[in-house]
N, C-alpha and C positions, 0 to 999 in steps of 0.2 A: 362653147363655140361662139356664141352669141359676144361675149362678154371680148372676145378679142377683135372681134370684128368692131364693135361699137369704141374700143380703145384706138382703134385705126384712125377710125374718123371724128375721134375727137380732137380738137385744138388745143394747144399747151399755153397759149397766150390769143386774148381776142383780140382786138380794137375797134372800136367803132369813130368815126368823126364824119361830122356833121359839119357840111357849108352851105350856112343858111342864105348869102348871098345868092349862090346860085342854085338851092335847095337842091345839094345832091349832099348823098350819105356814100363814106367809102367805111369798106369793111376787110380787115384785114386780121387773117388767121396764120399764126405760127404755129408748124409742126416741128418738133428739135429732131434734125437730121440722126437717122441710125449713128451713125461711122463719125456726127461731131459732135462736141461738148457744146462749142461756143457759137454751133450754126444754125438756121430752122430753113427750112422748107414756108416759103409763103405765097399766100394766096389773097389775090384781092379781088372783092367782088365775084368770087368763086374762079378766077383765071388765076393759071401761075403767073410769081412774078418773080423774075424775067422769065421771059420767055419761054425761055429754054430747059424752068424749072429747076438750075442749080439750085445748093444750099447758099445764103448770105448771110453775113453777122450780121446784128443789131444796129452797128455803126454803120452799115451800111445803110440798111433800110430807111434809119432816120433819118441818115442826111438828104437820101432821096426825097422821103415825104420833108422836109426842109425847104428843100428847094424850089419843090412842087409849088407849096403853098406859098411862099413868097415870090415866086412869078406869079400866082392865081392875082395876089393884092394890086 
């Protein structure tokens, strides 16, 4: 029983980055959605992201964190 529950809460992909400018860390956990191949479940900082806690592809999330970071600069 143990062993499915600790599979729940495990993440299928991490990421950690570090902005040492403004010394914060964002953390960000991929769960790969039930029902898609090509989607995950993500969370940053331990909040869903978005909001709403849809699934989003990878090409998504990058561009986000893309964009993020080159407004930051």
């Amino acid at each position: 029983m143990y062993r499915l529950y600790h599979r729940l809460m495990q993440a299928d992909l991490r990421i950690s980055i570090k902005d040492y400018k403004r010394n914060k860390n964002l953390k960000i956990q991929l769960h790969r959605a039930v029902f898609s191949h090509r989607q995950f479940i993500v969370r940053m900082n331990g909040a869903p992201w978005p909001k709403d806690g849809r699934p989003v592809s990878l090409t998504k999330l990058l561009t986000s964190l893309r964009k993020t970071l080159v407004k930051a600069l």
